[in-house]
Backbone as CSV, one residue per row, in Angstrom:
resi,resn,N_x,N_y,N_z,CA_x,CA_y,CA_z,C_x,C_y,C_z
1,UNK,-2.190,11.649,-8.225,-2.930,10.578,-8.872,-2.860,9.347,-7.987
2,UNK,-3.921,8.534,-7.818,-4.348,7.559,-6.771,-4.366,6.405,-7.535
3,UNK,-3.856,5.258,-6.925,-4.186,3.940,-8.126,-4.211,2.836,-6.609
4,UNK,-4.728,1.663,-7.816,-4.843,0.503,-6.962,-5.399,-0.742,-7.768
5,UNK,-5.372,-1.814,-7.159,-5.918,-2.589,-8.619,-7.289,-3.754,-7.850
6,UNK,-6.534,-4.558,-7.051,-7.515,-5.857,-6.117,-7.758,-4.657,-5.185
7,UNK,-7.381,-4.038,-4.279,-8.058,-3.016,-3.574,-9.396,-2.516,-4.022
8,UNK,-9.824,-1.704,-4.734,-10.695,-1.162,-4.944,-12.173,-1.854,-4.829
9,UNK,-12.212,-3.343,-5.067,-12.940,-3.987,-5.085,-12.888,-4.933,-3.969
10,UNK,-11.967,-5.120,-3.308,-12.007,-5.663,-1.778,-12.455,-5.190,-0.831
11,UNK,-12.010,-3.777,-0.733,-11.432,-2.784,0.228,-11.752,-1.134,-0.090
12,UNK,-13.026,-1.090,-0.479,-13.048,0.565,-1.305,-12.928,1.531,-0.387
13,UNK,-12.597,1.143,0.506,-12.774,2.789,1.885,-11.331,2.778,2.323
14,UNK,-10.341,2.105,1.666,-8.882,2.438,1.801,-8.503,3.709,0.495
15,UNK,-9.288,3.473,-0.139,-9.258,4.369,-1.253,-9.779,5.333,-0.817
16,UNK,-11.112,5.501,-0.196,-11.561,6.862,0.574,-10.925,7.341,1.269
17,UNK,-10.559,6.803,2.422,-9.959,7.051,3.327,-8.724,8.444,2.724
18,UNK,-7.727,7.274,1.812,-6.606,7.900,1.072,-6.953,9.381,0.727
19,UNK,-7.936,9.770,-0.056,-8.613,10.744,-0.613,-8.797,11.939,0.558
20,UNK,-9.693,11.346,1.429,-9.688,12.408,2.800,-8.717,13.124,3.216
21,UNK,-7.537,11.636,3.417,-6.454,12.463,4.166,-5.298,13.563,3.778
22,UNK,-5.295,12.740,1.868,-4.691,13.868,1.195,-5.235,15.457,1.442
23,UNK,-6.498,15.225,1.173,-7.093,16.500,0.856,-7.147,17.369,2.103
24,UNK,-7.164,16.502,3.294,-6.962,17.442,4.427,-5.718,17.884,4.083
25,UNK,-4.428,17.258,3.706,-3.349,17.785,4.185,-2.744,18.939,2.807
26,UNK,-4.172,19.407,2.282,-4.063,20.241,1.074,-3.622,19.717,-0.049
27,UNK,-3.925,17.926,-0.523,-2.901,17.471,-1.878,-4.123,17.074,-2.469
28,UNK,-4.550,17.808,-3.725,-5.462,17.068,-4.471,-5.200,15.436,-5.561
29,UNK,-6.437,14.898,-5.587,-6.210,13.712,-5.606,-6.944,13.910,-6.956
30,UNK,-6.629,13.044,-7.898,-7.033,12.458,-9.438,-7.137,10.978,-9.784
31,UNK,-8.515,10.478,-9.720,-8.317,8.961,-10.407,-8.462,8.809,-11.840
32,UNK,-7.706,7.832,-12.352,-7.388,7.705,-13.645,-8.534,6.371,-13.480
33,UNK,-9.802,6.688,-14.217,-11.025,5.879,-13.887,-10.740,4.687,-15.017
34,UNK,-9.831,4.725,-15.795,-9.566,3.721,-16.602,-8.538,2.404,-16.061
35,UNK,-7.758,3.034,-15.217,-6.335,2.510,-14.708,-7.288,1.257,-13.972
36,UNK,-6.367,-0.238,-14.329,-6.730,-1.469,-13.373,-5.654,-2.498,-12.800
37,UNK,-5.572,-3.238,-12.696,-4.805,-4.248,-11.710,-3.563,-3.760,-12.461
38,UNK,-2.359,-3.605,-11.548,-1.179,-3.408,-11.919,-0.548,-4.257,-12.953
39,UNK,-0.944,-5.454,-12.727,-0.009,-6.172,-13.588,0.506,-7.833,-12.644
40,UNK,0.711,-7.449,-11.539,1.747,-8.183,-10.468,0.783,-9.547,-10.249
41,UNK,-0.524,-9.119,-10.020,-1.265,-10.714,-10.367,-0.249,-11.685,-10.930
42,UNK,-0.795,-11.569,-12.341,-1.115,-12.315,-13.465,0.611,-12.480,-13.390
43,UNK,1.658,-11.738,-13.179,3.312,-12.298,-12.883,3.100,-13.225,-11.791
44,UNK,2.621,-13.067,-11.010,2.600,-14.081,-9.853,2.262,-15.481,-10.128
45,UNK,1.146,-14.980,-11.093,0.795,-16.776,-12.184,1.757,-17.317,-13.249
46,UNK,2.523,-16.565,-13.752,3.339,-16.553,-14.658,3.017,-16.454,-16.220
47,UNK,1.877,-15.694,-16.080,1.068,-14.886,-16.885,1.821,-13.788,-17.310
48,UNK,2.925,-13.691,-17.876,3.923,-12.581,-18.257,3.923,-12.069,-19.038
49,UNK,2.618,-12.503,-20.197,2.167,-11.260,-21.124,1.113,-11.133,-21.023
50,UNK,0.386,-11.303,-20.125,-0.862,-10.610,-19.913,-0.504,-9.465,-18.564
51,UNK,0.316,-9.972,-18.015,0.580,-8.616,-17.105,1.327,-7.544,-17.798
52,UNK,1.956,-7.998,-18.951,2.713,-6.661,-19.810,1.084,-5.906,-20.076
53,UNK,0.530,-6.259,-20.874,-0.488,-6.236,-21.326,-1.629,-4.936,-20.088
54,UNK,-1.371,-5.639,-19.041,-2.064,-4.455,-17.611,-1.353,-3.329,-17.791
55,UNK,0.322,-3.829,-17.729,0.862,-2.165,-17.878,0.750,-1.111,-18.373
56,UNK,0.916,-1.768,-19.740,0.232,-0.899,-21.157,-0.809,-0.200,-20.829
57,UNK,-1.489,-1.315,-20.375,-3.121,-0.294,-20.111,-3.383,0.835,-19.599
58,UNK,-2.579,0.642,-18.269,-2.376,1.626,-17.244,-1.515,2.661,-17.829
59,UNK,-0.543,2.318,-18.491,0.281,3.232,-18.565,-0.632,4.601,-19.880
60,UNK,-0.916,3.472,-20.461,-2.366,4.795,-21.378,-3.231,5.437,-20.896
61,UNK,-3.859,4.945,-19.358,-4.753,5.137,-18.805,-3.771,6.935,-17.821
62,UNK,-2.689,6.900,-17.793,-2.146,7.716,-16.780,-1.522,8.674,-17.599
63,UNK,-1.102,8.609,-18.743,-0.296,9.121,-19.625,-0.441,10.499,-19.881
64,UNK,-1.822,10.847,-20.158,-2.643,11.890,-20.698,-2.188,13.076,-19.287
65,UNK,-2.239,12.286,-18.179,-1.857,13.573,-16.753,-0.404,14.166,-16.835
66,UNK,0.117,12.584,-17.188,1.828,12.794,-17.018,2.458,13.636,-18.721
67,UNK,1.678,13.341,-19.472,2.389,13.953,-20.387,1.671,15.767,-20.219
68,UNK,1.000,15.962,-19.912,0.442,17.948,-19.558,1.247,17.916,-18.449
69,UNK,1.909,17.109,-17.819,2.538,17.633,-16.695,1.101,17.908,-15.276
70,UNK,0.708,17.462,-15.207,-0.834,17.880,-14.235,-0.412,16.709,-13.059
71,UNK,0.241,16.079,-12.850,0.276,15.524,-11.791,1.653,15.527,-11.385
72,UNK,1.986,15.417,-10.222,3.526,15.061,-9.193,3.528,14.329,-8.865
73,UNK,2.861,12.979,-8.535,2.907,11.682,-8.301,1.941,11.210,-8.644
74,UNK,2.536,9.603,-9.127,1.157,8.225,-8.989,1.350,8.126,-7.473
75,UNK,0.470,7.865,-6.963,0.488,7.199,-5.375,-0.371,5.756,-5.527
76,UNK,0.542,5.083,-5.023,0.115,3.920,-4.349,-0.191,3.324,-3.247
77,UNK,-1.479,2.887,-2.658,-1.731,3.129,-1.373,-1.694,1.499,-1.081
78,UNK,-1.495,0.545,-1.906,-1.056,-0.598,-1.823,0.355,-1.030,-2.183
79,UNK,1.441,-1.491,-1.128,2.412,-1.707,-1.403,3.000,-2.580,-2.803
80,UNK,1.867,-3.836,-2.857,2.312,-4.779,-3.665,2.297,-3.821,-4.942
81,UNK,1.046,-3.486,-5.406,0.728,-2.857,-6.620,2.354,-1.411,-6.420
82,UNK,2.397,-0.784,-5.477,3.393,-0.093,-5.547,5.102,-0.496,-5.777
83,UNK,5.728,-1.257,-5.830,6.883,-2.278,-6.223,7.016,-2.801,-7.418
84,UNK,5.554,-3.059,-8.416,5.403,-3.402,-9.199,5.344,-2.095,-10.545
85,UNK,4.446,-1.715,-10.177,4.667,-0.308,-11.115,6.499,0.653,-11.019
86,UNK,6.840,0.880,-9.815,7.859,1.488,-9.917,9.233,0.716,-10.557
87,UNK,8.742,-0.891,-11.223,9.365,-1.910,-11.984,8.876,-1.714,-13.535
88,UNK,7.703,-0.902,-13.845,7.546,-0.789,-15.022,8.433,-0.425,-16.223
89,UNK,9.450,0.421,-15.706,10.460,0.715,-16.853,11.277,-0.445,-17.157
90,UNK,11.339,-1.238,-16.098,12.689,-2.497,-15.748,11.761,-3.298,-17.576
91,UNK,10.444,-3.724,-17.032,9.695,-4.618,-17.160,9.577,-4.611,-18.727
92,UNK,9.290,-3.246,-19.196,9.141,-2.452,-20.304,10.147,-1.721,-20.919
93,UNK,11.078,-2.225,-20.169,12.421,-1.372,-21.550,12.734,-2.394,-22.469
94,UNK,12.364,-3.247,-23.305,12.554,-3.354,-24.935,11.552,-3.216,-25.566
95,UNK,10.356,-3.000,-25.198,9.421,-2.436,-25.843,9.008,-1.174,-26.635
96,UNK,9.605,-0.845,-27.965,9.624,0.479,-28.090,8.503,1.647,-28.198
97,UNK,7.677,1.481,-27.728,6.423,1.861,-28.113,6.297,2.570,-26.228
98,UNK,6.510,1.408,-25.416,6.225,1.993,-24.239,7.728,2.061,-22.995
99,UNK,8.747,2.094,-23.349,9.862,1.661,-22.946,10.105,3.504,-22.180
100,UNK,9.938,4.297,-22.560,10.441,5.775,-22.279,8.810,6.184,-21.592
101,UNK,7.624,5.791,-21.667,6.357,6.338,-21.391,6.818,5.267,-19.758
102,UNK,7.120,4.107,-19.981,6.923,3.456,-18.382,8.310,4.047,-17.238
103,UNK,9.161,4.003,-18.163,10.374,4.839,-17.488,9.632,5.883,-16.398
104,UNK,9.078,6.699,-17.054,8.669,8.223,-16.559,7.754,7.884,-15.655
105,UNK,7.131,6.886,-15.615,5.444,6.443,-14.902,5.985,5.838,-13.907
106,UNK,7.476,4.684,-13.672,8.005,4.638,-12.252,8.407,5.723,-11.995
107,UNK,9.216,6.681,-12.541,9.742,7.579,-11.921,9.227,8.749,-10.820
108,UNK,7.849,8.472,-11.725,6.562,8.941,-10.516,5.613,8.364,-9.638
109,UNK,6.222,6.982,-9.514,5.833,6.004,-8.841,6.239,6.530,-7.150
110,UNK,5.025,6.792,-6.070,5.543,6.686,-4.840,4.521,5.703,-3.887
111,UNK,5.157,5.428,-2.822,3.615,4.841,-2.185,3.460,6.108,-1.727
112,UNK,2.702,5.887,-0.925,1.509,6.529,-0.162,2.687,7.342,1.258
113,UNK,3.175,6.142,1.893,4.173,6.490,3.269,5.315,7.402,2.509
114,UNK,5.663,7.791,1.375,6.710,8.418,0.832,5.902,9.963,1.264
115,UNK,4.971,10.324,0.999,3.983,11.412,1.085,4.103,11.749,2.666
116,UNK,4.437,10.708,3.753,3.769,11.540,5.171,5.137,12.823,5.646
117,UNK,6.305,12.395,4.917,6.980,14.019,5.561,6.183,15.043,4.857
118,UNK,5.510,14.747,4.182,4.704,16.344,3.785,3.306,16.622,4.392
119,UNK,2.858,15.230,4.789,1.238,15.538,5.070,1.288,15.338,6.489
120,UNK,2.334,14.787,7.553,2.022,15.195,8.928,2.238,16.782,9.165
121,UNK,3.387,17.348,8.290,3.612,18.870,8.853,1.594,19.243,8.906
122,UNK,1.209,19.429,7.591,-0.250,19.904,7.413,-1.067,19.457,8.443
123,UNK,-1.121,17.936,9.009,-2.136,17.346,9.973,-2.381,17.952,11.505
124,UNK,-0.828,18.344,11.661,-0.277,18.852,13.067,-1.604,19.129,13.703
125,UNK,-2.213,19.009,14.729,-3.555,19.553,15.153,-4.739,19.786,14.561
126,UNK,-4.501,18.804,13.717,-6.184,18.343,12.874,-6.618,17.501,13.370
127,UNK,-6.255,16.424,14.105,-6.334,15.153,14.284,-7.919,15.178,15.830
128,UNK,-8.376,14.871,15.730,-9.793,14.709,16.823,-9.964,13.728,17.569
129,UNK,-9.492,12.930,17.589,-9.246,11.749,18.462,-7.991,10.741,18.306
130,UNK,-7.159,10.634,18.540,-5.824,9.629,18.443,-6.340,8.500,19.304
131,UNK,-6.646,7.139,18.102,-7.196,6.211,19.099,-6.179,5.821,20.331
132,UNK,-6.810,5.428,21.441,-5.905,4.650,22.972,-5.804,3.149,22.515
133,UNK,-4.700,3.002,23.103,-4.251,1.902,22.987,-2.713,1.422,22.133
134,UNK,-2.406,0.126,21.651,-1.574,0.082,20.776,-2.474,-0.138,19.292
135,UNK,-1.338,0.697,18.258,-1.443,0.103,17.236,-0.094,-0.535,16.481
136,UNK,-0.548,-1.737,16.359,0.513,-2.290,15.699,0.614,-2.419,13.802
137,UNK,1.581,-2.164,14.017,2.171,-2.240,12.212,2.854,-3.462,11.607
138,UNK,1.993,-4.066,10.719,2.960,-5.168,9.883,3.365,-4.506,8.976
139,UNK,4.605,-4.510,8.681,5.077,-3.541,7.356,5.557,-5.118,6.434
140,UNK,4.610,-4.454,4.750,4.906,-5.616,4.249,6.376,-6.127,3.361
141,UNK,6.032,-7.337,3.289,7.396,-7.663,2.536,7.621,-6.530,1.183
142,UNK,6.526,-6.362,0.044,6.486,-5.387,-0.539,7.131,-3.888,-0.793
143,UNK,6.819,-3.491,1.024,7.410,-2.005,1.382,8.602,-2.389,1.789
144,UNK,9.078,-3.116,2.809,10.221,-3.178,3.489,11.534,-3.800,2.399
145,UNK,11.549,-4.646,2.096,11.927,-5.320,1.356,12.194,-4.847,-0.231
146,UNK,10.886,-4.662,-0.741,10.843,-4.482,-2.016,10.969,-3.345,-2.539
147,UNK,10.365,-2.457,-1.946,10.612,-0.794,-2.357,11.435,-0.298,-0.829
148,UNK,12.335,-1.146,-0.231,13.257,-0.503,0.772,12.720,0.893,1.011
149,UNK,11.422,0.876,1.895,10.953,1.673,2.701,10.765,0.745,3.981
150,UNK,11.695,1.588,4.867,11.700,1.088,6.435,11.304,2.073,7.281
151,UNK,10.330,2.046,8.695,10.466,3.272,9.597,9.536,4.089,9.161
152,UNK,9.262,4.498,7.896,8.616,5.886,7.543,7.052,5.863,8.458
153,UNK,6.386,4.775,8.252,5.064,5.105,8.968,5.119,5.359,10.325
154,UNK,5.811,4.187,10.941,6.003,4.115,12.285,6.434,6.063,12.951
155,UNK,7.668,5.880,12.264,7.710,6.920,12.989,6.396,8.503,12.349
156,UNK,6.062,9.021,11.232,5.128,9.606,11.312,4.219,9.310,11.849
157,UNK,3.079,7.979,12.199,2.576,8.366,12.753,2.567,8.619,14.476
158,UNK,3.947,8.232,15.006,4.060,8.410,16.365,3.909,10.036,16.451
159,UNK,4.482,10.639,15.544,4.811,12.136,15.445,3.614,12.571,15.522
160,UNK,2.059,12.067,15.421,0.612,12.833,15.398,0.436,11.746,16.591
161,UNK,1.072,11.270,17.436,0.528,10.552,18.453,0.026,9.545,19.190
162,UNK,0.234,8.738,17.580,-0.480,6.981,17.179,1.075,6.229,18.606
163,UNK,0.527,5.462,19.607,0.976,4.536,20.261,1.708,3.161,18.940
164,UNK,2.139,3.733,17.875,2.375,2.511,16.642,3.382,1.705,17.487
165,UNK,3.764,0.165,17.308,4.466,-0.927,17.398,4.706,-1.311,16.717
166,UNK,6.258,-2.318,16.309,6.195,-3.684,15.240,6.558,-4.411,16.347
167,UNK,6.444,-5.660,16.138,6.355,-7.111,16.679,7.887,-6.939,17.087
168,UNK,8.287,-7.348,18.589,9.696,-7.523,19.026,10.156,-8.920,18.258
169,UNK,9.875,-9.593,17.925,10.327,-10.645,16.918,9.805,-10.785,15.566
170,UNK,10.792,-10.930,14.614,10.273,-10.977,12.904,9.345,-10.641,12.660
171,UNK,9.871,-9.243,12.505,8.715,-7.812,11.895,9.849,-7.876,10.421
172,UNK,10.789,-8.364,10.340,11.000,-8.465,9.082,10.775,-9.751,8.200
173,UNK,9.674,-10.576,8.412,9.795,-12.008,8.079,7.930,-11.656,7.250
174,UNK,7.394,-12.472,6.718,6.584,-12.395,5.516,5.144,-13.102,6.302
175,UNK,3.894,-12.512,6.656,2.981,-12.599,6.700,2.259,-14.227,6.073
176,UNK,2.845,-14.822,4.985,1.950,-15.679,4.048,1.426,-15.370,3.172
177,UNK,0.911,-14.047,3.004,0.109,-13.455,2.273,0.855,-13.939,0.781
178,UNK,1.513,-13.188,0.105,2.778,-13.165,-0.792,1.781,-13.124,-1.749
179,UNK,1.490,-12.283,-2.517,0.778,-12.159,-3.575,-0.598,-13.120,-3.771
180,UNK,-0.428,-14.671,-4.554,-0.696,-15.508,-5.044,-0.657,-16.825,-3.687
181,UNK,0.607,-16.842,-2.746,0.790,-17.825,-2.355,-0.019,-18.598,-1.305
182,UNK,-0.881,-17.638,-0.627,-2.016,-17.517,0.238,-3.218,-18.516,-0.197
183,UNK,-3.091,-18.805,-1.723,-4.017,-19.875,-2.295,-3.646,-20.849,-3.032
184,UNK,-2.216,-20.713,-3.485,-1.735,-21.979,-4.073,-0.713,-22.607,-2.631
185,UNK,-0.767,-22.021,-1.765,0.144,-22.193,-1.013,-0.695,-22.479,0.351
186,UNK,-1.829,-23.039,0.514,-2.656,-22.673,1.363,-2.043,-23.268,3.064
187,UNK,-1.718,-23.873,3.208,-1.333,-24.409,4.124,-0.134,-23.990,5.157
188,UNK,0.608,-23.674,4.171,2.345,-23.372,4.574,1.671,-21.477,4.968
189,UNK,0.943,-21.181,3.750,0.312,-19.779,3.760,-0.484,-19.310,5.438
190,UNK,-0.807,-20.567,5.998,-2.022,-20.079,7.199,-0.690,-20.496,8.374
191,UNK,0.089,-21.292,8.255,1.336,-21.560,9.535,2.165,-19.899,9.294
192,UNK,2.154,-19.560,8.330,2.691,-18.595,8.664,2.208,-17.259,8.770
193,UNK,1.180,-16.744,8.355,0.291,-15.850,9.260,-0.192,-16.320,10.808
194,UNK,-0.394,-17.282,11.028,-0.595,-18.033,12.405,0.935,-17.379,13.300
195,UNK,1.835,-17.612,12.965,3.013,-17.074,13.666,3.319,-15.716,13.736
196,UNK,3.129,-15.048,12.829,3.193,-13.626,12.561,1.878,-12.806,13.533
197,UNK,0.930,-13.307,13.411,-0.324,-13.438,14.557,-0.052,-13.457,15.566
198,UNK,0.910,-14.352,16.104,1.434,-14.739,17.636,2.090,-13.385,17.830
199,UNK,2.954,-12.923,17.208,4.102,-12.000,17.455,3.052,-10.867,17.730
200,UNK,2.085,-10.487,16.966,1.513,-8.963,16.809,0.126,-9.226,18.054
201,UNK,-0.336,-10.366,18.436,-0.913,-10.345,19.649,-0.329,-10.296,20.879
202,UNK,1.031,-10.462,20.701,1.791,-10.273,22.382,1.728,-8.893,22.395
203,UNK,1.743,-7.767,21.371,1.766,-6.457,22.153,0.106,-5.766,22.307
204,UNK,-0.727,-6.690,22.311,-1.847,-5.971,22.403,-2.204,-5.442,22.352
205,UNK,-2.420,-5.404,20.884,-3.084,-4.234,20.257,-4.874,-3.487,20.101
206,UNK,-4.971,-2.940,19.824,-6.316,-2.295,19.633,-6.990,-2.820,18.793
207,UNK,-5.544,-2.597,17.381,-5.983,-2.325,16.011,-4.429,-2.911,15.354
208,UNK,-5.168,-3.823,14.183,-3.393,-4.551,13.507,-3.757,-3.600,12.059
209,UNK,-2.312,-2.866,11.783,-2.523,-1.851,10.643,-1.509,-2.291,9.569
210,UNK,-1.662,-2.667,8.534,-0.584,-3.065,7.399,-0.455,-1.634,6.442
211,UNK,0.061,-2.627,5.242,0.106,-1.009,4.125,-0.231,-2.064,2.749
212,UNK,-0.649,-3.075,2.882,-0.739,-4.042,1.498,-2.361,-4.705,1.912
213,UNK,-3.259,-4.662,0.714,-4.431,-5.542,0.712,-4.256,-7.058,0.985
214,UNK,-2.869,-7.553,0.310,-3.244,-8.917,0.621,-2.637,-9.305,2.141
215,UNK,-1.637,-8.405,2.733,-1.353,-8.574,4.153,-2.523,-8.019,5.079
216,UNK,-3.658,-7.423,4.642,-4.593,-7.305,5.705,-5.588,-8.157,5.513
217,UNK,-5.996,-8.397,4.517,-7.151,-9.338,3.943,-6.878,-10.912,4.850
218,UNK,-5.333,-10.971,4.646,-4.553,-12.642,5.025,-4.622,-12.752,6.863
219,UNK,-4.162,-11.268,7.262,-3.790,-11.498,9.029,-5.331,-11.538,9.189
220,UNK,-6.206,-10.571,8.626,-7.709,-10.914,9.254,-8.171,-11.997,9.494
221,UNK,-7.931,-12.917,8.398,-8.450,-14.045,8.767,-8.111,-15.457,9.646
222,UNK,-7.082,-14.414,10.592,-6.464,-15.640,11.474,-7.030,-14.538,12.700
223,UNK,-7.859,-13.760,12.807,-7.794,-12.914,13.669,-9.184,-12.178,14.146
224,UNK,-9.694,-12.053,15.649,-10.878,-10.756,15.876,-10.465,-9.595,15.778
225,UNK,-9.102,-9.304,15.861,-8.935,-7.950,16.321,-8.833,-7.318,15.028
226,UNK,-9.511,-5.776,14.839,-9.486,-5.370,13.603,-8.450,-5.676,12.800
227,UNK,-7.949,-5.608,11.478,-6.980,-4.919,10.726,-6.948,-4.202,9.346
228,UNK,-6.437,-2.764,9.620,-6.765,-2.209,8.645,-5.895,-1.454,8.286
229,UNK,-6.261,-0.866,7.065,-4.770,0.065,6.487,-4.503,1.287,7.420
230,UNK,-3.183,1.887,7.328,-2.711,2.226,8.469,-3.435,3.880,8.039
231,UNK,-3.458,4.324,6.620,-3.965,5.320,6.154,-5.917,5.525,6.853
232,UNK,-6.480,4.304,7.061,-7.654,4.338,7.652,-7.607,4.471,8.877
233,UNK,-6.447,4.057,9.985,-6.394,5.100,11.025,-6.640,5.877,11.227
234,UNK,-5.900,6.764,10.244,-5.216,7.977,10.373,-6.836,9.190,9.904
235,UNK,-7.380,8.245,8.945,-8.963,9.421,8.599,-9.463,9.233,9.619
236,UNK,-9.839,7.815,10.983,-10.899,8.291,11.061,-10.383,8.630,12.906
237,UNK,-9.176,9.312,12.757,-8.577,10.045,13.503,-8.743,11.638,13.433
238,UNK,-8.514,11.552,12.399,-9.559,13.358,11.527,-10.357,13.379,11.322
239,UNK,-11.746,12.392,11.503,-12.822,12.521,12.007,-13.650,12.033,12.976
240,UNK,-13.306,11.977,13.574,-13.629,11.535,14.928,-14.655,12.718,15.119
């Protein structure tokens, strides 16, 4: 099962993309056409019952798979939205109504990079063109940080051949992006993608690849050089 919330409507070919590559690597994919914004917005505003309120939604919207047992993971192909859901039980345990339904719904909470020890074995020599050059990786505060996923992309995709990089200086330090802060924060928000910019143009890259909508949406706009999700590499590497 595939989710996403500001993605889909920013960014709809990260969602394709996602879809392709599963399915090459033999994992069928299910959207829950009801499921919408995680929730993590409207916390970011301090909107804290209207983001309960998203959960709920979602969590009705997903329920029907997880309770037949028909799915093995939610996947999240956006970090932020992914940190946030796999917080749903935290978020939702005194609620008795949904306190044991959100439990189970992080518990099947993965991103997307949790999936590549299973889907590079499958890719092994599918791949039709491995772009030249570098690609560099911002891994976001979200993944690194928040759902303590470190390494996993980098090194899968070196393993199919991707030239991947992080920045020799503060590849662990925060884009600007930060949910919300990118617009209430506008200023402090652009000095520090501006620096993070500096770092990921000294290795000269091709292509700047994140794993979060609002860290690609944010470096783009200090930037010519593409940036895109690291999963959109990787399709249009299998189709080339």
């Amino acid at each position: 099962m595939l989710e996403g919330c500001v993605q889909p409507a920013m960014m709809p070919g990260i969602n394709s993309a996602t879809v392709r590559v599963l399915d090459a690597a033999g994992i069928q994919t299910v959207v829950a056409r009801e499921a919408g914004c995680c929730g993590a917005v409207k916390f970011h505003l301090n909107d804290q019952d209207g983001g309960l309120a998203q959960m709920r939604a979602n969590i009705d919207a997903w329920w029907p798979w997880v309770e037949k047992g028909e799915v093995e993971a939610i996947v999240m192909n956006a970090s932020g939205c992914g940190v946030t859901v796999k917080e749903y039980g935290h978020l939702l345990r005194h609620d008795p109504a949904y306190a044991d339904k959100a439990e189970r719904v992080s518990q099947l909470t993965r991103d997307l990079s949790e999936l590549l020890p299973d889907i590079v074995p499958q890719l092994q020599g599918k791949l039709r063109a491995v772009p030249q050059g570098v690609v560099a990786f911002h891994p976001p505060c979200t993944l690194q940080h928040g759902q303590k996923l470190r390494g996993g992309v980098e090194q899968h995709l070196r393993a199919l051949g991707f030239d991947v990089r992080l920045t020799a200086n503060e590849s662990h330090l925060c884009c600007g992006s930060a949910g919300t802060y990118s617009v209430l924060q506008a200023e402090l928000s652009g000095q520090l993608r501006d620096r993070k910019l500096g770092h990921l143009g000294a290795l000269q890259p091709t292509v700047i690849t994140s794993a979060n909508i609002g860290c690609i949406t944010h470096l783009q706009s200090g930037t010519d050089t593409p940036v895109r999700h690291w999963v959109q590499v990787l399709d249009e590497a299998l189709a080339a």
